[in-house]
C-alpha positions as CSV (number, residue, x, y, z in Angstrom):
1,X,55.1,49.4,-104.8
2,X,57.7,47.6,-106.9
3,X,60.6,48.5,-108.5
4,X,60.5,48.9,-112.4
5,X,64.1,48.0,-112.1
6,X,67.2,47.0,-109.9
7,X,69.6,50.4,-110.6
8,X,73.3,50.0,-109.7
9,X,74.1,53.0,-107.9
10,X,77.0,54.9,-107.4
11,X,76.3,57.1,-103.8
12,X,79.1,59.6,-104.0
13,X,80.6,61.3,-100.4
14,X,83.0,63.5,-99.2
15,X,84.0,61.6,-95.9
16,X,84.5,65.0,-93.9
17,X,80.9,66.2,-94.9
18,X,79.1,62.7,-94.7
19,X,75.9,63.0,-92.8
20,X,73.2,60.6,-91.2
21,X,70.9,61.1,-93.9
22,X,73.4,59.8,-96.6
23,X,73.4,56.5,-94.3
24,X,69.4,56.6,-94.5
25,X,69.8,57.2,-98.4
26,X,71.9,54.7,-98.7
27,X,69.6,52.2,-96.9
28,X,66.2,53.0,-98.4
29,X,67.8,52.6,-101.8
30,X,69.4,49.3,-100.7
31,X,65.5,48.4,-99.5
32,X,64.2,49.3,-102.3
33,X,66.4,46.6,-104.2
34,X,69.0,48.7,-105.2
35,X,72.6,48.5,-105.4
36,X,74.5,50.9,-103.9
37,X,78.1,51.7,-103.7
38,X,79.8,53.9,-101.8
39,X,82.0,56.0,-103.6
40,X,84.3,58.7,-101.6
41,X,85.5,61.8,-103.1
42,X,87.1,64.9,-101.1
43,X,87.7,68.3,-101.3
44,X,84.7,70.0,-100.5
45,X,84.6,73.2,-98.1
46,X,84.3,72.9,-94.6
47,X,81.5,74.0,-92.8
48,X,81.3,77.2,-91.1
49,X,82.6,77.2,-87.7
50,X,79.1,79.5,-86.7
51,X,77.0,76.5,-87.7
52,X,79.1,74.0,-85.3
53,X,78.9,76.7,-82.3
54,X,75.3,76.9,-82.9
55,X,74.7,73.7,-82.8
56,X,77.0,72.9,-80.2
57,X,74.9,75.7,-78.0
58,X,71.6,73.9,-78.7
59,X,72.9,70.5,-77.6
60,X,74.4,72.6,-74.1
61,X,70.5,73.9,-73.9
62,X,69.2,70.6,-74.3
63,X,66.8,71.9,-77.6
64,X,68.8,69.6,-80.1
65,X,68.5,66.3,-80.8
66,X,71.6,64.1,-80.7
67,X,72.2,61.6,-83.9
68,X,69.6,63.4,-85.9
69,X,69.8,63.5,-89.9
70,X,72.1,65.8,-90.2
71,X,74.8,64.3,-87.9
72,X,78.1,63.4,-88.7
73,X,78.2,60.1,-90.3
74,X,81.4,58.1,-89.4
75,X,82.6,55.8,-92.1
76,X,85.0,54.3,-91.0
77,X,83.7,50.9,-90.9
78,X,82.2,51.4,-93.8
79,X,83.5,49.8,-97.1
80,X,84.7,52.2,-99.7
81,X,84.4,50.3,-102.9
82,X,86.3,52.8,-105.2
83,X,85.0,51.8,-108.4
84,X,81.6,49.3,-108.3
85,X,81.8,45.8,-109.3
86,X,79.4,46.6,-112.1
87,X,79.3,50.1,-114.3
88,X,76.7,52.8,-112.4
89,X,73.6,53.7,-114.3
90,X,72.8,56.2,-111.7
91,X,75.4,58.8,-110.1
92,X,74.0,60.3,-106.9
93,X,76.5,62.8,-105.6
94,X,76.0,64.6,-102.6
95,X,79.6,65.8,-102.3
96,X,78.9,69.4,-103.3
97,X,81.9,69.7,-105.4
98,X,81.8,71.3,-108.9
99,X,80.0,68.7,-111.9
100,X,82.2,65.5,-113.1
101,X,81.9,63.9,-116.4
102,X,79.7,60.8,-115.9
103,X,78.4,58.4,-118.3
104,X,76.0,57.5,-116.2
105,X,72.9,60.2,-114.8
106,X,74.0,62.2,-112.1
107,X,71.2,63.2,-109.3
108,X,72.2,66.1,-106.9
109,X,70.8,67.7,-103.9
110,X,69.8,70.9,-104.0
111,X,69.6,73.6,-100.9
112,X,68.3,76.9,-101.8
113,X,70.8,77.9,-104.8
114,X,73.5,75.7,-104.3
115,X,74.4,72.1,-103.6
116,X,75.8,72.6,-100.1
117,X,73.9,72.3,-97.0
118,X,74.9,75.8,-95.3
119,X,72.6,77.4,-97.8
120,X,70.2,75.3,-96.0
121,X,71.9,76.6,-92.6
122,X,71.9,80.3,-94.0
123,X,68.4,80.8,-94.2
124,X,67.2,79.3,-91.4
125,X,69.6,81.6,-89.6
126,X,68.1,84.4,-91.5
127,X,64.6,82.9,-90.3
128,X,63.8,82.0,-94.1
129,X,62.2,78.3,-94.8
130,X,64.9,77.4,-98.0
131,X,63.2,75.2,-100.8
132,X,65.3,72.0,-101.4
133,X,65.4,69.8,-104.7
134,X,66.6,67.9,-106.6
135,X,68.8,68.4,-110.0
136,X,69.3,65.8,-113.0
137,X,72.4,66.1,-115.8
138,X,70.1,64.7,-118.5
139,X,67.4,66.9,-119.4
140,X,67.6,71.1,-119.5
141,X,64.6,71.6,-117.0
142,X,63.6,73.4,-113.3
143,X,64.8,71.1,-110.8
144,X,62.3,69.4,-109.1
145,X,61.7,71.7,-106.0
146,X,59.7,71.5,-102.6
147,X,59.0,73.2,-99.6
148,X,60.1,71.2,-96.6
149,X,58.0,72.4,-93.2
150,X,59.9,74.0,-90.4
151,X,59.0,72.9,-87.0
152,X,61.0,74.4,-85.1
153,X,62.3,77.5,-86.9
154,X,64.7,78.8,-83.5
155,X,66.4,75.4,-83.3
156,X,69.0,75.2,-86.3
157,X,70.0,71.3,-85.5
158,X,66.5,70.0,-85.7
159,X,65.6,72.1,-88.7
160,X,68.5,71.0,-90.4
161,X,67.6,67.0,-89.2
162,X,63.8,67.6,-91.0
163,X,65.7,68.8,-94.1
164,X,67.7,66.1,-94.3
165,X,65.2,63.8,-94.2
166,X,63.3,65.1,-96.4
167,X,65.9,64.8,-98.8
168,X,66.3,61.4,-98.3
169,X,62.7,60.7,-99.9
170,X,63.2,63.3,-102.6
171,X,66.5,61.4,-103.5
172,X,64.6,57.9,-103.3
173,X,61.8,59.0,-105.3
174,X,63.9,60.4,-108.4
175,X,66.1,57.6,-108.2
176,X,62.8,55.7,-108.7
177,X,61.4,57.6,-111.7
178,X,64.7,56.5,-112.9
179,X,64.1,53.2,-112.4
180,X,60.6,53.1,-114.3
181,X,62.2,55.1,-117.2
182,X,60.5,58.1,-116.3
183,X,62.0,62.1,-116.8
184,X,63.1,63.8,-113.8
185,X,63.9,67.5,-113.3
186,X,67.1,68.5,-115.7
187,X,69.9,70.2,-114.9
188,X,69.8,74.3,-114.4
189,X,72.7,76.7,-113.4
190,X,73.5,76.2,-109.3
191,X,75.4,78.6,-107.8
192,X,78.0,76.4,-106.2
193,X,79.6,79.0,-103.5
194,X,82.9,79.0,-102.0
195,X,84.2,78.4,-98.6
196,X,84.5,82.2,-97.8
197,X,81.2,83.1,-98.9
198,X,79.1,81.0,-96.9
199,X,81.8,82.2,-93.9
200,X,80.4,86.3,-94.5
201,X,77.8,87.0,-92.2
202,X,77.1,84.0,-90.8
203,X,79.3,84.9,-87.3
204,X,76.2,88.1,-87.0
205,X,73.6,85.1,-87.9
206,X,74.5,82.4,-85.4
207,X,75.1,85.2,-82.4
208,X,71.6,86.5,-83.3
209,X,70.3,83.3,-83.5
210,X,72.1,82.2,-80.0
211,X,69.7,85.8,-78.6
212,X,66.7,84.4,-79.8
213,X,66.9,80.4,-78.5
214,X,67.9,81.8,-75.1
215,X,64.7,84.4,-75.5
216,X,62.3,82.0,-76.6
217,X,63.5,79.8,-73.7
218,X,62.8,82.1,-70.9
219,X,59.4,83.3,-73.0
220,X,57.9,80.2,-74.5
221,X,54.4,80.7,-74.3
222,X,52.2,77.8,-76.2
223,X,49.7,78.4,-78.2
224,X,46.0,78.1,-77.2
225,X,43.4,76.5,-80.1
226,X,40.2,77.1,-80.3
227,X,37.2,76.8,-82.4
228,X,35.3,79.4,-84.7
229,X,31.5,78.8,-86.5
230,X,29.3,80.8,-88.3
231,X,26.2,80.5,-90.5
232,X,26.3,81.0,-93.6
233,X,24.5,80.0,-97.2
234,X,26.0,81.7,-100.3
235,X,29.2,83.3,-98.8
236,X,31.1,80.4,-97.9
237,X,34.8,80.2,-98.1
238,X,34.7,77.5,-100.4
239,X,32.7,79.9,-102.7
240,X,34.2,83.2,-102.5
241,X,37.6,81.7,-101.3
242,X,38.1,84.3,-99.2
243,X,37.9,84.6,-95.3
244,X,34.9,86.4,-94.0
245,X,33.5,87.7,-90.4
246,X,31.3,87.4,-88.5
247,X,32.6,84.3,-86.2
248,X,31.5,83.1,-82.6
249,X,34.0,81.5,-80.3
250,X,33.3,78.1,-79.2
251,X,33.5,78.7,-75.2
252,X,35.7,77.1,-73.3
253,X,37.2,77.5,-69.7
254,X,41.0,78.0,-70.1
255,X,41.5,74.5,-68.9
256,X,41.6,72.5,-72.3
257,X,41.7,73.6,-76.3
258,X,39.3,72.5,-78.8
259,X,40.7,72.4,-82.6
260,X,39.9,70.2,-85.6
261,X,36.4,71.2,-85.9
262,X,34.1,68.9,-88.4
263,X,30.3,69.4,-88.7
264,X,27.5,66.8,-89.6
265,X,23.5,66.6,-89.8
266,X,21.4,63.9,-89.0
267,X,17.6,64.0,-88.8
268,X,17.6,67.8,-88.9
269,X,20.0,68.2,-86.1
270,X,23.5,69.5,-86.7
271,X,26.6,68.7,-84.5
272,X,30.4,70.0,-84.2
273,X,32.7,67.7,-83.9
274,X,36.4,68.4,-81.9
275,X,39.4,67.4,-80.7
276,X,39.6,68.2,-76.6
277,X,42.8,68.6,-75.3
278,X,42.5,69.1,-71.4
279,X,45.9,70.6,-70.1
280,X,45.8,68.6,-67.2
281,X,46.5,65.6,-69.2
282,X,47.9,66.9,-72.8
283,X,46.4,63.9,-74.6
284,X,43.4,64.4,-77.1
285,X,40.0,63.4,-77.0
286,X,36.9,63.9,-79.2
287,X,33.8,65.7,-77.5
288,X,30.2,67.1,-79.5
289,X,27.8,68.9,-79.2
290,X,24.6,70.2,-81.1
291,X,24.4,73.8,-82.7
292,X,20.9,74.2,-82.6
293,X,18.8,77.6,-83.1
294,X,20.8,80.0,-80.2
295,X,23.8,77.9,-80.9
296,X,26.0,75.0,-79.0
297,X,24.1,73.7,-76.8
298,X,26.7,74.1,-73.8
299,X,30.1,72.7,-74.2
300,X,31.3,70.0,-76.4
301,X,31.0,66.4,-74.1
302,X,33.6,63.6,-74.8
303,X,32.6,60.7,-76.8
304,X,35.7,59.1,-77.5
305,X,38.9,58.0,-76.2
306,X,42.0,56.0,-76.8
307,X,45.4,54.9,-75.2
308,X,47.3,57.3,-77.7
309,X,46.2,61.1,-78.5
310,X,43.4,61.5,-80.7
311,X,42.5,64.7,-82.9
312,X,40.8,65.2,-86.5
313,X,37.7,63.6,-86.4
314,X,36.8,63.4,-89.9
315,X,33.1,62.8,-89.7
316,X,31.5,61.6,-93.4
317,X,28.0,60.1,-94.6
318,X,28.2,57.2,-96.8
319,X,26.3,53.6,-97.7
320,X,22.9,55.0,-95.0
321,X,25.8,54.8,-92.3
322,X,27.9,57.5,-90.4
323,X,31.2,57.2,-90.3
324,X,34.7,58.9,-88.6
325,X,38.2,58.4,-89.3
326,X,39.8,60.6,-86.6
327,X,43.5,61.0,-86.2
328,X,45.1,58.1,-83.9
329,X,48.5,58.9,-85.6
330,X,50.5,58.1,-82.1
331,X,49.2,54.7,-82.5
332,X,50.5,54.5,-86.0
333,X,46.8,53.7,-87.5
334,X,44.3,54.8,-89.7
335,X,40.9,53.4,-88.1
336,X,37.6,53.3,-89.4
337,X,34.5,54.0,-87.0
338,X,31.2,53.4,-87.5
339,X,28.1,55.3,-85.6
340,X,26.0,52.9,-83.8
341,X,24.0,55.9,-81.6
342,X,25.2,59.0,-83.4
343,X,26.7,60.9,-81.9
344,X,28.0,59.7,-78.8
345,X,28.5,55.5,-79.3
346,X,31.1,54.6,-82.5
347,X,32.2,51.3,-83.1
348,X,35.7,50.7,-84.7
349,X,35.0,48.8,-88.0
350,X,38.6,48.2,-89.5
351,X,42.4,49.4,-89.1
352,X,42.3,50.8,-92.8
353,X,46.0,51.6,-92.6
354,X,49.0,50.2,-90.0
355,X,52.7,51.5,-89.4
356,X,53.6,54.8,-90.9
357,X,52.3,58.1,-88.9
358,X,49.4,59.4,-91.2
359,X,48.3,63.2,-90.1
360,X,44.8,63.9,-90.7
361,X,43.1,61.5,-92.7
362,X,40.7,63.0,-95.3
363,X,38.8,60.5,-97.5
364,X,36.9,61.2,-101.2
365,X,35.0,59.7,-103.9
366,X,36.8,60.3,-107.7
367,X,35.5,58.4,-110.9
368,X,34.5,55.6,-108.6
369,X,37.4,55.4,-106.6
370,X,38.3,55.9,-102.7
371,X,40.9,58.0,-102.0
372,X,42.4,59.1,-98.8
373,X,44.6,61.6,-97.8
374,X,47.5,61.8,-95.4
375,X,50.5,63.8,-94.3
376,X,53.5,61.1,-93.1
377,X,56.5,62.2,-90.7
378,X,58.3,60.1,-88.6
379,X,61.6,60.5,-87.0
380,X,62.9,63.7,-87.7
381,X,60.5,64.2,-90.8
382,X,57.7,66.7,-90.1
383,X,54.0,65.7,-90.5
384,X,53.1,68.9,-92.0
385,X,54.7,68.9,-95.3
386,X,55.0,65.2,-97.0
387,X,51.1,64.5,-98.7
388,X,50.8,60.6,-99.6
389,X,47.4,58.8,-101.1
390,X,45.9,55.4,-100.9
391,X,43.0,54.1,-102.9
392,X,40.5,51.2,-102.2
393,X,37.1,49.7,-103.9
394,X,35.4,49.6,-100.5
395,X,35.6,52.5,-97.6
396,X,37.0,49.1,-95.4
397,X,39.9,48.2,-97.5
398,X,42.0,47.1,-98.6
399,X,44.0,50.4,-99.2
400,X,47.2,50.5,-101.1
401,X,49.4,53.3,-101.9
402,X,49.7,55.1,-104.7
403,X,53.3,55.6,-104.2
404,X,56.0,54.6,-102.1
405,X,57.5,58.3,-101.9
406,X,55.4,61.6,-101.4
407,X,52.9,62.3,-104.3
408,X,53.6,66.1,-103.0
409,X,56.1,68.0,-101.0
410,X,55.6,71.1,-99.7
411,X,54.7,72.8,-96.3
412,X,51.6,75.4,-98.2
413,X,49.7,73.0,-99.3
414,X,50.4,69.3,-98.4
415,X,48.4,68.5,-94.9
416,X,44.9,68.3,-95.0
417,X,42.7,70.6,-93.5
418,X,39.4,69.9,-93.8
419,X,36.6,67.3,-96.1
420,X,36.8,68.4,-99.8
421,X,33.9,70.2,-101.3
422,X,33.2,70.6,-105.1
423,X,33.5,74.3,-106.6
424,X,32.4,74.9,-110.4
425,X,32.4,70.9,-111.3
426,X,35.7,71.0,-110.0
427,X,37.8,68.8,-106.5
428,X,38.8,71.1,-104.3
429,X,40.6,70.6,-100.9
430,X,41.7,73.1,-98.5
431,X,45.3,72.1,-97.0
432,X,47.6,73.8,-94.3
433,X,50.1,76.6,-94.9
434,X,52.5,75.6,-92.2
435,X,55.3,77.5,-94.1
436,X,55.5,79.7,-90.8
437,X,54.1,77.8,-88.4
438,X,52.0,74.9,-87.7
439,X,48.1,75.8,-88.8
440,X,49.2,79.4,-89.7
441,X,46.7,79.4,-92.8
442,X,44.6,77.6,-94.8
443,X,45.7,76.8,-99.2
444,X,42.0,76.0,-100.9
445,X,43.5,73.9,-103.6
446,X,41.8,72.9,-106.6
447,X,42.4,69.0,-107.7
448,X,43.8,68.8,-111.3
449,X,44.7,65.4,-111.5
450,X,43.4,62.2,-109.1
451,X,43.5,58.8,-110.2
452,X,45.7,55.3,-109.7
453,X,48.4,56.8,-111.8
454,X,49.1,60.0,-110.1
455,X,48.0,63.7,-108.4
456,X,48.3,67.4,-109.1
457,X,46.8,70.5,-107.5
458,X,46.9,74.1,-108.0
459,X,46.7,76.4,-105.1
460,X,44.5,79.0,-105.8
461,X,43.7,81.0,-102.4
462,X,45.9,81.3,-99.4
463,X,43.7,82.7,-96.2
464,X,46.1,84.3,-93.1
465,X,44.1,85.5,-90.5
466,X,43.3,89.0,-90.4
467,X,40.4,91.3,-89.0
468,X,38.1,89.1,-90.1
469,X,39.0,86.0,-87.6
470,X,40.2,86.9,-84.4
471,X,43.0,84.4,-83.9
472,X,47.0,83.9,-85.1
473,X,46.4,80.7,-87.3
474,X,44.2,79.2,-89.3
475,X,43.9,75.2,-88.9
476,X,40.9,73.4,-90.0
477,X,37.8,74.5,-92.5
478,X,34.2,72.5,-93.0
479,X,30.7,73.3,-93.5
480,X,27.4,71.5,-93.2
481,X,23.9,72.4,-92.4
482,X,24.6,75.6,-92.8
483,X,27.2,75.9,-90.4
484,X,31.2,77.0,-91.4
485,X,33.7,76.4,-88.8
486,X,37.3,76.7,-88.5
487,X,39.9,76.9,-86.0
488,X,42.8,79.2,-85.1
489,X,44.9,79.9,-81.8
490,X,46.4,82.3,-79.6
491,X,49.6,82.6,-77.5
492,X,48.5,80.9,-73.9
């Protein structure tokens, strides 16, 4: 998507606190057409010395990732311009340091309830996910806010490397509302903390923290998915959004998981749809089977498989013609299968999308219009939390993107997790609450807004699991032919 605008941009750093994601700022706002200066300015706290042991202990255990996001960044062959060859019209200062008079707008990260990143640090410690955002001088407004996900919730370094990132694109997509002349989130009262308050506590935190990564290393146990379905008529979940009994396990032998569960009919026959995951191998494939009368008819058989791991097979009628757009993210695709012998021959039609790594794939119809769904990660950036949309005439393409940045960030309600359904005249799509854990519950999420110009959602149910479904999480949702299924897991 083009820029409304070249900005000249003023990207402000303390040298002793500059970090990896500042370089990736920098860059994607120089991509974008930007101009960016560097601009140092010191004086900012040091970070805790508890945050640099923990780290440091991670790297010894071989759980952190070296050169991550929120790595040093070393500037010194870097050119400091001082003051820009041409006046700023945006400030973007990630320095930390108390407000300076600017004529220019001033964008500012924000971690928790201050503008430092051992807020950040000090929850995860705490084993809280902190929302992130970012703050504007020009308007008295909320900041703009998000929920980034948490991967890996014991491991401070890569948690800290997702956050990072993930400011990087809230950054980039303010500085671009900016750019097109449009209002971003004013300026509200951050609690800019000293030095010696982010020290209190922390010390107990990190050694805590240091208990549990050695804990979990000796104890890692990984999780086992598998697949739950039902019949049901009037008391679906998409109709009394709420999670009922009354499943049957999908059988399996120990030896693989199934997960992503999708059902379709065709000719009076009904069929589940899941990603297979034999242990022996740890790559995905997708097997069926029929649910007929006294249920599946044995256990699901493969039909498909690729070079990279598949998983979400997104089965859809439309045009007299089946279709699947199944997850082939480690390939970097979106492809578009057609059913030649449903259910066991599909023939790959088009690559509808190539490059970024889209997470579950959903596609729907709105006002005439296709519309398809996708979480993006990459590099340190999580899948689970950063929604993007493409639109197209025609199912094959071509598909372009409503935005360059994230239409929505957060880790409740952003992945897919499941084909939309209608409710009351109204869009709905149920997403994944990943906010404490991968799959760990299902947001039903009623579409406010969905055209070329933009998206909203309100999240009106959030479904844990409970006595009602015998498993830890909550993953995937879909009905047809009378048939609800979901998924869940257990520790292994």
């Amino acid at each position: 998507m083009p820029t409304a605008r070249r900005l000249d941009i003023s990207l402000t750093l303390d040298p002793s606190r500059a970090r990896q994601w500042h370089r990736a700022l920098r860059n994607e706002l120089t991509r974008r057409g930007h101009k960016v200066s560097l601009i140092f300015r010191s004086g900012a706290p040091k970070p805790p010395a508890a945050i640099g042991l923990v780290q440091a202990l991670e790297q010894i255990a071989g759980r952190g990732r070296a050169g991550g996001p929120s790595a040093a960044w070393d500037l010194a062959n870097e050119v400091n311009g001082g003051t820009p060859q041409s006046p700023a019209n945006l400030v973007i200062d990630v320095t930390g340091l108390p407000e300076t008079h600017s004529a220019a707008t001033t964008l500012r990260p924000v971690f928790g309830d201050a503008l430092v990143e051992e807020a950040a640090a000090a929850a995860l410690l705490e084993r809280r996910v902190p929302q992130i955002g970012v703050v504007a001088d020009s308007a008295p407004a909320m900041p703009r806010m998000a929920t980034p996900a948490v991967e890996h919730p014991h491991l401070l370094s890569r948690s800290l490397d997702g956050i990072g990132a993930r400011m990087t694109s809230l950054l980039a997509a303010a500085a671009e509302d900016i750019a097109a002349g449009r209002s971003v989130a004013g300026a509200q009262a951050i609690n800019v903390l000293d030095a010696q308050s982010w020290h209190r506590g922390l010390a107990a935190q990190a050694a805590t923290h240091a208990a549990r990564l050695l804990l979990g290393y000796l104890l890692r146990r990984q999780p086992h998915w598998f697949v739950g379905w039902r019949r049901s008529a009037d008391d679906r979940v998409q109709d009394t959004l709420r999670l009922p009994g009354g499943w049957t396990r999908l059988p399996d032998d120990g030896k693989r998981l199934y997960a992503d569960p999708f059902v379709a009919t065709h000719e009076g026959r009904t069929w589940l749809f899941v990603e297979e995951v034999p242990y022996a191998t740890q790559k995905g494939i997708l097997s069926v089977v029929e649910i007929g009368p006294e249920g599946p008819a044995g256990p699901p058989q493969p039909f498909l498989e690729r070079p990279g791991h598949l998983s979400y097979p997104f089965v859809f009628a439309r045009d007299g013609a089946l279709w699947m757009i199944p997850e082939s993210s480690a390939e970097h695709t979106v492809d578009l299968y057609r059913a030649d012998a449903f259910p066991h021959r599909w023939t790959k039609v088009a690559t509808l999308i190539e490059g970024p790594q889209v997470g579950d794939a959903t596609v729907v119809e709105q006002d005439g219009r296709l519309f398809l769904f996708g979480t993006v990660g990459g590099e340190a950036a999580s899948t689970w939390d950063a929604l993007h949309i493409w639109t197209a005439e025609r199912l094959e393409g071509p598909w372009t993107a409503l935005s360059a940045d994230p239409v929505l960030v957060d880790a409740q309600s952003a992945r897919p997790a499941g084909a939309f359904f209608r409710r009351d005249g109204a869009l709905w799509r149920p997403a994944q609450d990943c906010t404490t854990g991968y799959g760990a519950g299902l947001a039903l999420c009623r579409v406010t807004r969905l055209d070329t110009e933009g998206f909203a959602q309100s999240v009106e149910a959030v479904l844990h699991p409970g006595a009602a479904w015998p498993g830890k999480g909550l993953h995937t949702l879909n009905w047809a032919g009378g048939i609800e299924v979901v998924d869940g897991c257990h520790a292994r």
